[in-house]
C-alpha positions as a printed Julia matrix, in Angstrom:
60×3 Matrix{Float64}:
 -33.1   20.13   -3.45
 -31.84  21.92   -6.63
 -28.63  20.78   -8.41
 -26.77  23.84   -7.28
 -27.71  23.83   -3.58
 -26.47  19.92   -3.83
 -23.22  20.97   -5.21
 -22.83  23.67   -3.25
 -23.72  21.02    0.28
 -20.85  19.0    -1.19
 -18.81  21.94   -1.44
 -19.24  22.47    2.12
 -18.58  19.07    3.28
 -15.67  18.73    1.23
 -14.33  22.41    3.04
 -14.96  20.99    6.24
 -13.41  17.5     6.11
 -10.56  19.79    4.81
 -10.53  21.89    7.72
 -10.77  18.91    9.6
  -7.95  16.92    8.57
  -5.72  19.99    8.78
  -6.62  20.59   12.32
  -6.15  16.36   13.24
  -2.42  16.85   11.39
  -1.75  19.84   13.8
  -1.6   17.36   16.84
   1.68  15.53   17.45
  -0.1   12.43   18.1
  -2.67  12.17   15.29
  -4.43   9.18   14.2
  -2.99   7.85   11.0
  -6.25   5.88   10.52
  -8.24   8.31   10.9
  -6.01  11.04    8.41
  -6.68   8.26    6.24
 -10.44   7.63    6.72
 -11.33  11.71    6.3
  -8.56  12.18    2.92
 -10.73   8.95    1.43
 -13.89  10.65    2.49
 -12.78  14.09    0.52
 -11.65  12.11   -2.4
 -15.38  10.66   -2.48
 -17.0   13.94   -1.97
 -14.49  15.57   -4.72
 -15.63  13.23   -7.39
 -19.16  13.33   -6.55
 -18.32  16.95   -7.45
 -17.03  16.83  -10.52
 -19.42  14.6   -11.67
 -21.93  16.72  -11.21
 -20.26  19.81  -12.73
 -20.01  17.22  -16.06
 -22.94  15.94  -16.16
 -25.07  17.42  -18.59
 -28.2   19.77  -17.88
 -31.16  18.52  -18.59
 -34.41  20.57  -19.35
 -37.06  21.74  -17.64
């Protein structure tokens, strides 16, 4: 898998647990735990991003 279709798999995840955690806060009895669990997830998946838009290119 290239670098870019990574990233852009990451991107995707991170959109989705997004999506996700908007439609769990939508419910009048949402899990608090669980809010918690997906935000931590998307914090994971949004520095794996940016640390691969830093890192430096290497050649080929």
């Amino acid at each position: 898998m290239s670098m870019q279709n990574h990233l852009n798999e990451l991107e995707r995840r991170h959109s989705a647990l997004n999506r996700e955690i908007e439609k769990e806060l939508v419910h009048p009895s949402s899990d608090e735990v669980k809010v918690t669990e997906l935000k931590r997830k998307k914090l994971l998946l949004k520095d794996e991003i940016a640390k691969l838009r830093c890192a430096p290119k290497t050649l080929h």
